[in-house]
C-alpha positions in Angstrom: 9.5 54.3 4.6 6.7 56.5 5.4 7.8 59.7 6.8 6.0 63.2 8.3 4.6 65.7 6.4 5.3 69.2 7.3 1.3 69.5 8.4 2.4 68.3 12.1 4.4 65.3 13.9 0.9 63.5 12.9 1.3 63.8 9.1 2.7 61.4 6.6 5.1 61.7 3.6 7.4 59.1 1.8 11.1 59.4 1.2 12.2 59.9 -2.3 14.3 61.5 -3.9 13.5 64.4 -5.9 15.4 65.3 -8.7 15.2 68.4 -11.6 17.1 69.5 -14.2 20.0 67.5 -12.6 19.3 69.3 -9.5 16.9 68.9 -6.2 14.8 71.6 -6.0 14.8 73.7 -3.0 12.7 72.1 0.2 11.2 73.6 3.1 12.4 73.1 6.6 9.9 70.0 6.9 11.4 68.6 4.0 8.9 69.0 1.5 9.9 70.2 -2.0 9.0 74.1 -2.5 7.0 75.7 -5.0 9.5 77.1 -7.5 6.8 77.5 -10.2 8.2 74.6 -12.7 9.3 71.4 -10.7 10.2 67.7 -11.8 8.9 65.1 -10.2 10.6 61.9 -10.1 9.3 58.0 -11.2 7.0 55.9 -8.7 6.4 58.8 -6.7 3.0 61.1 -6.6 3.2 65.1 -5.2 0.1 66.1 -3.8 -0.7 69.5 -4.0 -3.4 71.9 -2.0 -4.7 75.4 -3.6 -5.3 77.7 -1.1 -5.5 75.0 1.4 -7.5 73.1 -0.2 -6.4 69.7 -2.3 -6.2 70.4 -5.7 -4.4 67.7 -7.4 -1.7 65.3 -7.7 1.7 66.0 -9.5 2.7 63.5 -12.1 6.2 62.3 -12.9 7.8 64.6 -15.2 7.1 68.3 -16.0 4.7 69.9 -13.6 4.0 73.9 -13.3 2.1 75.8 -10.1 1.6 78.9 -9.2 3.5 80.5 -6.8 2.0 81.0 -3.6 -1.5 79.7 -4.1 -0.2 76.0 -5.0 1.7 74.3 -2.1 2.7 70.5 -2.1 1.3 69.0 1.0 2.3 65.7 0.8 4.9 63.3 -1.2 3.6 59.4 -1.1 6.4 56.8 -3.1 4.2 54.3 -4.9 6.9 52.0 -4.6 6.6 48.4 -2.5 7.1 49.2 1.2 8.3 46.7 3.7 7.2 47.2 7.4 8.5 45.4 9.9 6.0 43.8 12.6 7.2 43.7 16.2 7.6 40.8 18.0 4.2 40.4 20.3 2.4 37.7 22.3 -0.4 35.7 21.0 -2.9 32.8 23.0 -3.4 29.8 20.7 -6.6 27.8 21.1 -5.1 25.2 23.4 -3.8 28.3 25.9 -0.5 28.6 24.4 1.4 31.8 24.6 3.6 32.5 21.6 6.3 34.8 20.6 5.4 35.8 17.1 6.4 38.6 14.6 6.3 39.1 10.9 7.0 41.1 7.9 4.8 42.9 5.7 5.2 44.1 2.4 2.4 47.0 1.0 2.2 49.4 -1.8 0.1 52.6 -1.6 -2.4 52.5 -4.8 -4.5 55.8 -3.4 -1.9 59.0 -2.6 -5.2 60.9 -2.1 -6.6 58.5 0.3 -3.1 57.6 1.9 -2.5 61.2 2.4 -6.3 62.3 3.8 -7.8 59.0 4.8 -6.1 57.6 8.0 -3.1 60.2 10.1 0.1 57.4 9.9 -0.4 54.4 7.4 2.4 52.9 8.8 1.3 52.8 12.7 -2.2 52.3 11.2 -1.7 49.0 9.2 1.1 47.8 11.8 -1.1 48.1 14.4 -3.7 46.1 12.1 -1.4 43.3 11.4 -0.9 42.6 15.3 -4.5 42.8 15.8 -4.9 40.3 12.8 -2.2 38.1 13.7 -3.4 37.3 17.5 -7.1 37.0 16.3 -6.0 34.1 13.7 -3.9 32.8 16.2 -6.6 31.8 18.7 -8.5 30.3 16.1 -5.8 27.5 15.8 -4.0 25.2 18.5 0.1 24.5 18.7 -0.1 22.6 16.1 -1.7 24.0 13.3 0.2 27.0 13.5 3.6 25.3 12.1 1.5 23.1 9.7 -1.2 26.2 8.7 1.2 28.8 8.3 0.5 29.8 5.0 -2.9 29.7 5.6 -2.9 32.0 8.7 -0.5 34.4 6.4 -3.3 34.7 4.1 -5.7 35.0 6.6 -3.8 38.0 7.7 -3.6 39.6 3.9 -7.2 39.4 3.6 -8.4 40.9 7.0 -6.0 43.7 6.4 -6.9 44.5 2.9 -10.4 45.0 4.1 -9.5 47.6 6.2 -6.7 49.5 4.6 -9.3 49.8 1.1 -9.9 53.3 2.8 -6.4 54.2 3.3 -5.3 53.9 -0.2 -3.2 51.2 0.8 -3.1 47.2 -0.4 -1.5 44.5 1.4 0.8 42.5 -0.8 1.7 39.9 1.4 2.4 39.3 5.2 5.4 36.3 6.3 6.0 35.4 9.9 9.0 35.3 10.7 9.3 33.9 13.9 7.6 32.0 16.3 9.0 31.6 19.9 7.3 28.6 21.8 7.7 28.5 25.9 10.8 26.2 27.0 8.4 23.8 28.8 6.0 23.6 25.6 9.2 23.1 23.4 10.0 20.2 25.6 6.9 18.6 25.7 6.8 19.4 21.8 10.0 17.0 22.0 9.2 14.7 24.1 5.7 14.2 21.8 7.8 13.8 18.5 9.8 11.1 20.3 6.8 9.2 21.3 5.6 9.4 17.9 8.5 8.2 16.3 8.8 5.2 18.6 5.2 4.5 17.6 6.1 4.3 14.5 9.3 2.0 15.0 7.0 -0.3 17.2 4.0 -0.2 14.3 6.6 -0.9 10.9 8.3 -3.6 13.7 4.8 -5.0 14.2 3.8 -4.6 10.6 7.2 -6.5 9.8 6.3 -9.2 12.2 3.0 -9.8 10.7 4.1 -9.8 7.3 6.8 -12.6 8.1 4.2 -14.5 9.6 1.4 -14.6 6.9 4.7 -15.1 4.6 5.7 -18.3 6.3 2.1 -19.5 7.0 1.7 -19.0 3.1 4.4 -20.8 2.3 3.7 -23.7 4.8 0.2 -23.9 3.2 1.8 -23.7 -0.6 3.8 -26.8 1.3 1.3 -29.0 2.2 -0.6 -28.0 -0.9 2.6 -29.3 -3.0 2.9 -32.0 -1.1 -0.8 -33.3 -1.1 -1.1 -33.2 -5.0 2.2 -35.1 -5.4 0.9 -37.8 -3.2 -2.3 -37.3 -4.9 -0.1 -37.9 -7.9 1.6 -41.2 -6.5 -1.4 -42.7 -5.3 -2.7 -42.4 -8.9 0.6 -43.7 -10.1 0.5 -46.8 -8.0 -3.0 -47.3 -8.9 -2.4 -46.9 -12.5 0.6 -49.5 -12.2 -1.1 -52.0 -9.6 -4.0 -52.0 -12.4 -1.8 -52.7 -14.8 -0.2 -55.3 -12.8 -3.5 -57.4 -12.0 -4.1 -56.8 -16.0 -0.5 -58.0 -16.9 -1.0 -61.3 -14.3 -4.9 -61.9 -15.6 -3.6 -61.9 -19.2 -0.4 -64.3 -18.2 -2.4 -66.2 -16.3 -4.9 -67.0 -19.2 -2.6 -67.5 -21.9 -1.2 -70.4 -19.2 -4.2 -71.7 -18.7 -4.9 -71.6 -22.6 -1.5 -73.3 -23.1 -1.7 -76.2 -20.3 -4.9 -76.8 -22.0 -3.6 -76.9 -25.6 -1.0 -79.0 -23.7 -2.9 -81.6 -21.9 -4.8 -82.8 -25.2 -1.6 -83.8 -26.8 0.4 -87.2 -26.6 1.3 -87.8 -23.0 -0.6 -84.9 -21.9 -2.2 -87.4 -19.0 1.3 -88.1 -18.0 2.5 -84.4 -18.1 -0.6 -83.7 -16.0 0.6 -86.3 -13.4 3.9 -85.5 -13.2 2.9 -82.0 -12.0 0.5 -83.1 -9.6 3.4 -85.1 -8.0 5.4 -82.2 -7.6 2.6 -79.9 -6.3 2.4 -82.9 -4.0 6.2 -83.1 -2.8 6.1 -79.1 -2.5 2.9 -78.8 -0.4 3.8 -81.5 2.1 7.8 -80.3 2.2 5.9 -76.6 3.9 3.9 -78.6 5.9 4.1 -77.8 9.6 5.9 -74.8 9.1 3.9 -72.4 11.0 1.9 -73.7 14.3 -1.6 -73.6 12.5 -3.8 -76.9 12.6 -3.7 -78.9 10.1 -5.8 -82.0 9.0 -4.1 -85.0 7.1 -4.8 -87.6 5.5 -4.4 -91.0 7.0 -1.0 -92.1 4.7 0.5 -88.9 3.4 3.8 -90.1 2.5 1.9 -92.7 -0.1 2.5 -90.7 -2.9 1.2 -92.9 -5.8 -2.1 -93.1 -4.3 -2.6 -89.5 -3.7 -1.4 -88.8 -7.8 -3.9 -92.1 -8.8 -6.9 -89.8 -6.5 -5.9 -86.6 -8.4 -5.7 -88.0 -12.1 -9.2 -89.7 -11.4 -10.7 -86.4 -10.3 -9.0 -84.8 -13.1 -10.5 -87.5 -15.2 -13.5 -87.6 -13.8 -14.1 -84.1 -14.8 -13.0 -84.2 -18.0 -15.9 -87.1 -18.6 -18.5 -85.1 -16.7 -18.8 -81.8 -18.4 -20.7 -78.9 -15.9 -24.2 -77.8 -16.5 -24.3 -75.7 -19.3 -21.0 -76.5 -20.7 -21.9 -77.7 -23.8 -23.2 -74.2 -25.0 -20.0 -73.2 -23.6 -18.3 -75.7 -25.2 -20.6 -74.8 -28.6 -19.1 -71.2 -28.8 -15.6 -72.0 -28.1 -15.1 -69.6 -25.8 -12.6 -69.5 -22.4 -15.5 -69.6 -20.2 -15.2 -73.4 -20.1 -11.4 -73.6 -19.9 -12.3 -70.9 -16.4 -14.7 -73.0 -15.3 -13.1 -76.3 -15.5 -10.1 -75.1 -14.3 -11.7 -73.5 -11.1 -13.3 -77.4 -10.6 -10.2 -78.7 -10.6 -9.0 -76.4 -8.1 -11.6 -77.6 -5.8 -11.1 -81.0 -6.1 -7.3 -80.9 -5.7 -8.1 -78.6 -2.8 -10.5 -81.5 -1.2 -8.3 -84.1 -2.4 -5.9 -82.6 0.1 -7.7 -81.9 2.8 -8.9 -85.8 2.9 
């Protein structure tokens, strides 16, 4: 720590120890080392020494000779780190806040001519500057930015008194608050604030959870319907597919009948064949008859069976004489579109044949 020199109470010095030839040299009654002509002076710390009154220069570590009575050593400054405590002090914050702050600060003296000549007590000096310092940063910044900006304001703090202490020999290292005492009601407030905040948050993430189970099940409802349109996208083709094939199956079947009752009816006893099948299209047809309460027109003797197989064998024969127009190119290429259309005649006249 810095301590007085032997000037007046108003003078500085360091204590150190002061050591030579395995002995301390002889001090005054203020406690600076005496003149014995050949002195030692010890590591990290600087002698200074005034001819006459007058500074002359500053003692070395190591060997160092004067001369008696002109040479006196005025002041003794220890170049090592000091560490100065700040006293506790209010400061305003830029929302009207009053604080209980303090702080440490830790400085070195890199001038023993300025430290000992330029300001009266470095210590009261740059304590004094750090309080100053402290509660002008500190109204620059609200409540809150004083917990989050604290190294900030420390370095604010460094820089404002290195500026000043350039003339005193003396360089800040570093300043750390130690403390910060916030009124009771503030602290509660301060609580009550964080509480509010952290139910914010619940209700946001339980929000935010809500939400995201929502667009999850909407997503999966439309991935759903999505599924469940392209499978019946998928039957509907499938059903297509197959009644197509079916029409195909019972077009084909039903021509290679046609092509075989055909082939049929001009062999041996194909007019009899023909008959016989008439007859039992006959006895089928009139066993459904008034089944279902439709209208239906008869003929005048429809049990007479013989007569309505004689009608149909004529028609039949009939148009077997009596090719249709354009038949004989039909008939010429020897294709199915006769067979078609012959068989579609018939058809109608069984049809009428019926009816009458």
């Amino acid at each position: 720590m810095l301590a007085r020199a032997a000037r007046g109470p108003g003078a500085l010095l360091l204590r150190g120890s002061v050591q030579a030839s395995g002995r301390a040299p002889r001090r005054a009654s203020s406690g600076l080392p005496r003149n014995t002509v050949v002195l030692f002076v010890p590591q990290q710390e600087a002698w200074v020494v005034e001819r006459m009154g007058r500074f002359h220069r500053i003692l070395e570590p190591g060997l160092n000779i004067l001369i008696p009575v002109l040479d006196r050593i005025r002041y003794v400054q220890s170049l090592k780190e000091i560490v100065i405590n700040v006293p506790e002090q209010s400061a305003v914050t830029l929302d009207n806040v009053t604080l209980q702050i303090d702080g440490v600060l830790y400085l070195r003296i890199m001038d023993p001519y300025k430290a000992s000549y330029g300001v009266e007590d470095p210590e009261y000096a740059v304590t004094q500057l750090a309080q100053t310092t402290m509660r002008s940063e500190l109204g620059k910044l609200s409540l809150d930015k004083v917990f989050r900006e604290r190294e900030s304001l420390n370095a604010s703090i460094v820089d404002a008194i290195n500026q000043a202490a350039d003339y005193w020999g003396i360089r800040c290292l570093r300043y750390e608050i130690k403390d910060i005492h916030v009124p009771p009601r503030v602290k509660e407030s301060m609580q009550m604030q964080v509480e509010a905040e952290r139910r914010k948050r619940a209700t946001v993430l339980e929000s935010e959870g809500t939400r995201e189970s929502a667009i999850n099940v909407a997503e999966g409802k439309k991935q759903a319907q999505i599924l469940a349109s392209e499978a019946e996208k998928a039957e509907q083709i499938n059903q297509a597919a197959g009644e197509a094939s079916a029409v195909l199956a019972k077009a084909k079947a039903k021509a290679e009948a046609i092509r075989i009752l055909a082939a049929a009816l001009t062999q041996h006893n194909g007019d009899a064949a023909a008959s016989l099948t008439v007859a039992e299209q006959y006895v089928s047809a009139f066993s459904k008859l008034a089944k279902d309460s439709n209208t239906i027109l008869l003929p005048s003797n429809p049990g007479d069976v013989t007569s309505m197989v004689a009608q149909a064998m004529g028609v039949y024969g009939a148009l077997t004489k009596a090719p249709l127009p354009g038949a004989q190119d039909s008939a010429s290429s020897g294709s199915s579109r006769d067979v078609q259309g012959r068989d579609a005649s018939l058809d109608e006249e069984f049809d009428r044949v019926k009816l009458s």
